[in-house]
PASE-500973 format. One record per residue: x, y negated, z of N, C-alpha, C in turn. Coordinates in steps of 0.2 Angstrom, whole numbers, plus 5000, padded with zeros to 4 digits. Layout:
residues N
XYZXYZXYZ;...
//
This chain:
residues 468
500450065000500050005000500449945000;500349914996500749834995500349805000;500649725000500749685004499949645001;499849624995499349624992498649644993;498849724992498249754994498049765000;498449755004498349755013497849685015;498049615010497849575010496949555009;496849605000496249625000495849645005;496049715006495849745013495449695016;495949645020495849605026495249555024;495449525017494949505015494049515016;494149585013493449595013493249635019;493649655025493349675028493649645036;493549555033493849525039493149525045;492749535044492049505049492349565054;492249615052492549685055493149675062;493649655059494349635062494049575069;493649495064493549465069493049485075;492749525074492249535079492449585085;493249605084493349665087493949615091;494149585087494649535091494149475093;493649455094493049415097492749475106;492649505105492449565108493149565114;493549595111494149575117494449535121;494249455117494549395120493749395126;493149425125492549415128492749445133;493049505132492849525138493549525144;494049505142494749485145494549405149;493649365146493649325149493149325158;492749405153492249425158492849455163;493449505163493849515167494149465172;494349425171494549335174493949325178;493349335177492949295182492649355185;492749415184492549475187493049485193;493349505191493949525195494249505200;494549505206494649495212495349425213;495249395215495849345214496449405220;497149385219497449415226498049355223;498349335228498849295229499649325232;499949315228500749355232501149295233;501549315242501949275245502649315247;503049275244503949305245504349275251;504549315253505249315258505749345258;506349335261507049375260507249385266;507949435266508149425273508849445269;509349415272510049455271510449495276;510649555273510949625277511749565276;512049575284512649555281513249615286;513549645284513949695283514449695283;514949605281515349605283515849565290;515349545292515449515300515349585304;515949595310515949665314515549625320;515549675322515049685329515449655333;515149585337515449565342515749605349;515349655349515349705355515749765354;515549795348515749855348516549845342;516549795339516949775335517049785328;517549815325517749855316517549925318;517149935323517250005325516450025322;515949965321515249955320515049965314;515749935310515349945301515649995298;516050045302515750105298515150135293;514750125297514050135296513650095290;513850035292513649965288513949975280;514350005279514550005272514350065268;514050125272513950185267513450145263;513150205259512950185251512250175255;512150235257511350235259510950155264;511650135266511150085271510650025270;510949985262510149945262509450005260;509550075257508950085256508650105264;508950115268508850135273508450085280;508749995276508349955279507749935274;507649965267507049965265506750005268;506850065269506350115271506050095278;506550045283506250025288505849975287;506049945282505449885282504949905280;504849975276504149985271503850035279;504050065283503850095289503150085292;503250135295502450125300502350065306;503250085309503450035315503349985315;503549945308503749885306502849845305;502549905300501749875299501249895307;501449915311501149925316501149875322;501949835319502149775322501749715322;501849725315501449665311500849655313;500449695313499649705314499449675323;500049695328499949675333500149585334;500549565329500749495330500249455326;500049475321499449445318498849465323;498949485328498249515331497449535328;497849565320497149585318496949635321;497249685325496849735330496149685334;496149625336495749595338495249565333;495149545327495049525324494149565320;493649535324492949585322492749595315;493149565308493249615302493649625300;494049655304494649705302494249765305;493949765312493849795315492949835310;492749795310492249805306492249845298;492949825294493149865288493449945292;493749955297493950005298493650055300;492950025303492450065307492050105299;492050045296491750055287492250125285;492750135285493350135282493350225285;493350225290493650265295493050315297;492450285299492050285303492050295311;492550265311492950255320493550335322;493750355316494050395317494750355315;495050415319496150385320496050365325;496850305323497050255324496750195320;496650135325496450075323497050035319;497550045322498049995322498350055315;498450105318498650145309498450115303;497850125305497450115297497750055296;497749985300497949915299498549925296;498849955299499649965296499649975288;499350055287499150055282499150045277;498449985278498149935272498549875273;499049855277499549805276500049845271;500249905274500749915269500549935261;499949955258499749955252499849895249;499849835253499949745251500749735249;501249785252501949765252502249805246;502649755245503149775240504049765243;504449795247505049785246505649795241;505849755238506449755234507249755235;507749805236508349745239508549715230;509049685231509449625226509749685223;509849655216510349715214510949665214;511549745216512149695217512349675223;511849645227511849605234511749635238;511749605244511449615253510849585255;510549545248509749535251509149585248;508749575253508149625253507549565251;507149575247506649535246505949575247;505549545252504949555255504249515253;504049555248503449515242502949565249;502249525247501649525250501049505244;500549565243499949535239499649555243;498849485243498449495246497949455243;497049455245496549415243496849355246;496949325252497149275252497549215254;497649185252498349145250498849145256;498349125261498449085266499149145270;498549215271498549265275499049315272;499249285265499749355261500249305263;500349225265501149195268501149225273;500649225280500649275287501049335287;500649355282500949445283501649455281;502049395275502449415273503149405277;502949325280503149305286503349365292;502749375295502649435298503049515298;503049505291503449575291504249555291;504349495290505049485289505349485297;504949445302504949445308505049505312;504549555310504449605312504949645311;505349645304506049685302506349655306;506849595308507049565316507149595321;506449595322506149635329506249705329;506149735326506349795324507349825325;507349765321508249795318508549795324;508249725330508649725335508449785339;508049805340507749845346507849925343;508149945338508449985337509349995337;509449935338510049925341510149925348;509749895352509549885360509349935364;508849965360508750035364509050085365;509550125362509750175361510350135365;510550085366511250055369510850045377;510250045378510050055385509950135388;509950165383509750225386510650255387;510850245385511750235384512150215390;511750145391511950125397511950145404;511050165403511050215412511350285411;511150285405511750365406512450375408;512750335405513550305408513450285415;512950245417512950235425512950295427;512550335427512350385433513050435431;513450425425513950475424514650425429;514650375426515050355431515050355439;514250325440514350365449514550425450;514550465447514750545446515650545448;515850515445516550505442516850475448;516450425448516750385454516950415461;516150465463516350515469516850575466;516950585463517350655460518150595459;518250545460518750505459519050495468;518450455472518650465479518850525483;518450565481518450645484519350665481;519750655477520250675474520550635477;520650555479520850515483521050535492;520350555491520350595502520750645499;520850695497521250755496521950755495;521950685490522650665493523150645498;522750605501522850545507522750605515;522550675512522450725517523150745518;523150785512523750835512524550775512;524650725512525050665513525050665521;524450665525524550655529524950725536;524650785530524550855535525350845532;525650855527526150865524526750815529;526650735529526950695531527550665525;527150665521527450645515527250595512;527550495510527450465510527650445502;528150475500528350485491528850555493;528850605487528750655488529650645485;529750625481530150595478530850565481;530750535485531250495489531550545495;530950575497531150625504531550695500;531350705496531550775490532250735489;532650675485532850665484533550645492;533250635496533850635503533850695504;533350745505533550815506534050855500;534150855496534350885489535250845493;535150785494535850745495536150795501;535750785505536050805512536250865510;535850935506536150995506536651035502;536850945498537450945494538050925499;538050865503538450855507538650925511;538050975514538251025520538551085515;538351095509538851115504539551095501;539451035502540251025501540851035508;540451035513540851035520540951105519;540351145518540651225517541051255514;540951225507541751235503542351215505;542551165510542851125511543251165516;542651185522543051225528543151315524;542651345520542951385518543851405513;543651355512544751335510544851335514;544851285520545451285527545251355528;544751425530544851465532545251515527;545251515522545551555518546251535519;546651465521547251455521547651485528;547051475534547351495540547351575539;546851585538546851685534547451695532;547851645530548351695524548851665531;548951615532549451595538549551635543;548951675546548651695551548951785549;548951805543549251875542550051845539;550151805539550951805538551351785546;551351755549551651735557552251725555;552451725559553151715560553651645560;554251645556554451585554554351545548;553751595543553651595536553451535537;553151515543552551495541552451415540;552251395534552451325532552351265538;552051265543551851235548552451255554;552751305555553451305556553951305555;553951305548554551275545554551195544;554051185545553951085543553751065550;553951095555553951085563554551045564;554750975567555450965569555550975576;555251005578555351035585556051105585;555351155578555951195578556251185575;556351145568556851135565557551095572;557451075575557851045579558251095583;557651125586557951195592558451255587;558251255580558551295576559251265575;559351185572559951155574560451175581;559951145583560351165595560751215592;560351275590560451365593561051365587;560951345580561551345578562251315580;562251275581562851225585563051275591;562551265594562651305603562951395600;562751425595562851495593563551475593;563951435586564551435586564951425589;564751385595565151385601565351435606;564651475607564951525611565251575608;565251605598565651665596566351615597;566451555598567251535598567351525605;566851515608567351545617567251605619;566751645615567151705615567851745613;568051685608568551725606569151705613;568951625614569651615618569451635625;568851615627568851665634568451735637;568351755640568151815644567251825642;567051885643566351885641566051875650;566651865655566151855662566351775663;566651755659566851675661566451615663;566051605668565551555668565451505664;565951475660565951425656565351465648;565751525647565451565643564651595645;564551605650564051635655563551585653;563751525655563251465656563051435648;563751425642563351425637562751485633;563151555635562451585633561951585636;561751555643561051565645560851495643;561151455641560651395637560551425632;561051465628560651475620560151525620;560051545627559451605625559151555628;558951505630558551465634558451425628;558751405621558351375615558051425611;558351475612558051515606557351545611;557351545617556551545623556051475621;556451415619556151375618555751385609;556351415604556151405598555551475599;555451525600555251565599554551555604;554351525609553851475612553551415605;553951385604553651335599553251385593;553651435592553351465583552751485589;552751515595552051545595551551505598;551851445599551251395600550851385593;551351375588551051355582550751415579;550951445582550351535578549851535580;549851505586549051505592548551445588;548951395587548551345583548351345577;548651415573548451435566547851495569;547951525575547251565576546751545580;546851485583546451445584545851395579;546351395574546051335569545751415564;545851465565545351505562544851515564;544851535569544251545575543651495574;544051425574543551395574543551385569;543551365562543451355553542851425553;543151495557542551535555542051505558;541951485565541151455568540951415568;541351365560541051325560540851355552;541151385550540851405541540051435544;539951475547539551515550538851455552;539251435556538551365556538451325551;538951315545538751275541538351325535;538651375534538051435530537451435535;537251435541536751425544536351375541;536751315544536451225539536251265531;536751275529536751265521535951295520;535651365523535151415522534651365524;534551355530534151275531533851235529;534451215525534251155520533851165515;534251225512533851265505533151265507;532951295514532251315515531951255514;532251195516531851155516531951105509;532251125506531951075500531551135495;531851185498531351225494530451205496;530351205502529651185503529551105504;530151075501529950995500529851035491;530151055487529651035481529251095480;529051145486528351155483527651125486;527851065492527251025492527350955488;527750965485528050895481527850915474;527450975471527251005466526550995468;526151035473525551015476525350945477;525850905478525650835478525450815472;526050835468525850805460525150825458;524950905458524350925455523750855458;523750845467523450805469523350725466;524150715464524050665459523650655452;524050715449523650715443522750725445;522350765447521850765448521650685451;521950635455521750585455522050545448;522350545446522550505440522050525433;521850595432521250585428520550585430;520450585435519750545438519850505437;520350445439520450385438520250345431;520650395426520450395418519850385415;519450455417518850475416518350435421;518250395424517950335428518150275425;518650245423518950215418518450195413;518650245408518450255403517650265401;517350305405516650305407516350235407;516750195415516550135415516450085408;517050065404517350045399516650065394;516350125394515950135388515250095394;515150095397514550085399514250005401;514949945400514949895400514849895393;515149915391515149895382514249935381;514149965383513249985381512749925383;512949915393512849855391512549815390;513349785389513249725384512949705379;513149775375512649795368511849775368;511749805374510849805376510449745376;510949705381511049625381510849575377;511249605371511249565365510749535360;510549495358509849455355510149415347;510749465347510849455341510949505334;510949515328510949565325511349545314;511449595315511749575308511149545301;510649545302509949535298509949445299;509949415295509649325293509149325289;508749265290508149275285508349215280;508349215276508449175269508049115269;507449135269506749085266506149115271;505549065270505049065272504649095266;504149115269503649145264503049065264;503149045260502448995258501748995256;501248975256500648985253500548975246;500649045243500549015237500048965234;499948935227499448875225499348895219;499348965217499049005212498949075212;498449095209498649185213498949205207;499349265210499649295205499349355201;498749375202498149395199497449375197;497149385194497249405186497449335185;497849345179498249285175497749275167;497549235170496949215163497349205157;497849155158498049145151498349225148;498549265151499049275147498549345147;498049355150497449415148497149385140;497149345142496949325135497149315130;498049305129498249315126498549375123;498649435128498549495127497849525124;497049485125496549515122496549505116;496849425113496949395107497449445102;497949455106498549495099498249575099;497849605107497649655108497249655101;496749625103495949645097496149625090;496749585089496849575082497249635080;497649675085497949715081497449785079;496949785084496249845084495849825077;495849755078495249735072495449765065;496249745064496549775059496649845058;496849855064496749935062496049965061;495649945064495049975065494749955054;494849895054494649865047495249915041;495649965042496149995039495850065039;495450095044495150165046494550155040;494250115043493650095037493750095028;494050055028494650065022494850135018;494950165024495250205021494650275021;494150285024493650325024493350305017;493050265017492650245009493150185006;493750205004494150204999493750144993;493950094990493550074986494250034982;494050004974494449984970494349914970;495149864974494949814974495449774972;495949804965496349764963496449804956;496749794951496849824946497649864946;497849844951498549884955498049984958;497549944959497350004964497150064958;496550044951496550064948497350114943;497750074942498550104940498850144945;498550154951499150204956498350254955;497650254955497250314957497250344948;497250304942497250344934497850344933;498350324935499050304933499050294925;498750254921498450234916498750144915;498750134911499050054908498250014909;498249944912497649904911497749864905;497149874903497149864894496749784893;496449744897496349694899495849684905;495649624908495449594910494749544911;494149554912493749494911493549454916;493549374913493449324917492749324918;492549284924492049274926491649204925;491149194925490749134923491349054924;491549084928491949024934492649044929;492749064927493449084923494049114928;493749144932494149194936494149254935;494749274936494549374937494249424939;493849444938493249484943493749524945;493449534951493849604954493349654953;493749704954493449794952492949794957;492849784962492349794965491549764963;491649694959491249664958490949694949;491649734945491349774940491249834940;491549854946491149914949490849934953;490349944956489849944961489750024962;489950064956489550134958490050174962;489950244960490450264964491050264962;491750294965492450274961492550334952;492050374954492250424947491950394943;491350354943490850324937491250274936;491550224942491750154941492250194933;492850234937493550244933493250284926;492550294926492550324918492150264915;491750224918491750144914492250114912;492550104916493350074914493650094908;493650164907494050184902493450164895;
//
């Protein structure tokens, strides 16, 4: 079909078109005045995700950043909670036809306040931004005033909400860590008295200092031990040699002297023996002094033997007491570090109660604080305003929709018809149904060209065998 012949078409069967495109501007107009006005009011709020928690700190937006969290504060704003909220701050639960549509609605069965929820949340539309951290919270409603309230209201509501899903669980946090901490705290003092006990039964002030002089002192009574067991091992060896080996009597100037005398004095009498008589008094009286030094030197070595087994005697009764001390000592540092072991455990047990009371404490100030808190990561951007036109039905542009609508129906519908009773309205039409040459043409009174329709009226197979 050419461009032409579409035009024919339209021509002769434009009443057809217009009437169908008339028809649908009428009744897009009847819809406009039928139809229910409803008016929608906008508000926002911004999620902000990147300021940390004053209280809990960087520790907070773990959370704040996964993927799921704006939908997560959509899904709270689209809630039951949220519209149940709503319902109580507008006190439409008071309100005798709200109450009235419910009773219609319901028949006094539920919840009141649910259904309110509801039929407010069948009103909402939440959006978040793409790309961003704002949520946008559209409200439609019949009326103007009441769809600014509710949108308001729910933005509020999300607020109220955001905070007190922060606060709460941070309260119930709170008394838990108390009552844990009081816990901790007598399981802290209780290890403190078991302390401060066995410190006292023990008589141990630092466990360390006292261990530390005993460790010294049993070092000292072992040095003495080893000290006199050398002197005893010395006089031992002194004590089986005797005599005049003995270093102590050789290094005597007593006898080294009396040994002199006795030399000098011996020489003397082998040479007055030679010149006098063995009963010569002179002779007589020299040898009784020389037996009276050698009485003398042989009294000296045994004085000095008696002092090497004297000095043994005692190095033995004193090793003997000092291995005595020395066993002593060991006992008791032995049982200085095994209550100086004991004490530590008591330490330690008070040193991690101390921790875990600490720490306990540390979380349940931080809870809360948290509880405390009247502040939350949520801002509200805008106010919702009353709108000063509804956003439903939109006359102009129903109309203009009924206008291109019906025009394109009219068309079609004038193309259907056309095409059922098929009729010859150009001499194009006649060349594509005989595929035949048009051999001429006749003018009309007017000196136009009749069209086939007006030369032929009858059916198309009589038309096309007149023609020929």
């Amino acid at each position: 079909m050419t461009l032409h012949q579409f035009l024919l078409i339209l021509r002769a069967r434009y009443r057809v078109a217009l009437a169908v495109a008339l028809a649908a501007m009428a009744l897009a107009l009847l819809a406009n005045f039928l139809l229910p006005r409803s008016y929608t009011a906008r508000t926002s709020v911004l999620v902000d995700v990147r300021s940390p928690d004053p209280v809990v700190g960087a520790a907070g937006m773990q959370g704040l950043v996964a993927p799921s969290y704006m939908a997560t504060q959509v899904d709270i704003i689209s809630g039951e909670r949220v519209a149940q909220r709503v319902v109580h701050a507008l006190q439409l639960d008071e309100d005798p036809r709200w109450r009235q549509d419910w009773q219609q609605a319901s028949q006094g069965r539920g919840s009141m306040v649910g259904w309110m929820a509801g039929h407010l949340q069948q009103g909402l539309d939440v959006r978040p931004a793409r790309e961003s951290n704002v949520i946008n919270i559209v409200y439609r409603g019949p009326d103007a005033e009441q769809a600014a309230l509710v949108a308001n209201a729910f933005a509020q509501a999300y607020l109220d909400i955001n905070l007190a899903l922060k606060t709460e669980p941070a309260k119930v946090y709170a008394e838990w860590f108390d009552g844990q901490a009081k816990t901790l705290r007598a399981s802290l003092e209780e290890a403190q008295s078991r302390l401060s006990n066995y410190q006292q039964k023990a008589g141990l002030v630092s466990g360390d200092e006292k261990l530390d002089y005993e460790t010294t002192r049993l070092a000292d009574i072992s040095s003495q031990l080893t000290q006199v067991q050398g002197q005893n091992t010395d006089a031992q060896s002194k004590r089986s040699v005797r005599g005049d080996s003995v270093a102590e009597v050789m290094q005597s100037s007593v006898v080294n002297g009396l040994k002199s005398d006795i030399s000098r004095l011996d020489a003397k009498v082998r040479e007055a023996g030679v010149n006098l008589g063995p009963n010569h008094p002179q002779l007589q009286r020299m040898q009784s002094e020389l037996d009276g030094l050698r009485a003398q030197q042989n009294a000296e070595v045994g004085r000095i033997n008696t002092a090497i087994e004297t000095t043994w005697r005692v190095g033995q009764q004193r090793e003997r007491e000092l291995q005595g001390s020395v066993a002593a000592q060991k006992g008791r540092v032995m049982m200085l570090n095994k209550q100086r072991d004991e004490l530590n455990v008591f330490r330690r047990d008070v040193e991690a109660a101390q921790r875990a009371y600490e720490e306990v404490s540390k979380s349940a100030s931080q809870s809360r604080l948290q509880s405390l808190t009247n502040q939350t990561n949520v801002v509200r951007l805008d106010t919702a305003v009353m709108p000063l036109e509804p956003s439903s039905p939109r006359r102009r542009l129903n109309l203009l929709v009924a206008a291109f609508g019906g025009t394109l129906l009219g068309i079609g519908l004038a193309l259907l018809l056309e095409l059922a009773n098929r009729r010859v309205r150009s001499a194009e039409d006649l060349t594509e149904v005989l595929d035949v040459p048009v051999l001429a043409r006749l003018r009309g009174q007017n000196g136009q060209y009749r069209d086939a329709p007006d030369l032929l009226s009858g059916p198309p197979q009589l038309a096309l065998g007149h023609g020929r």
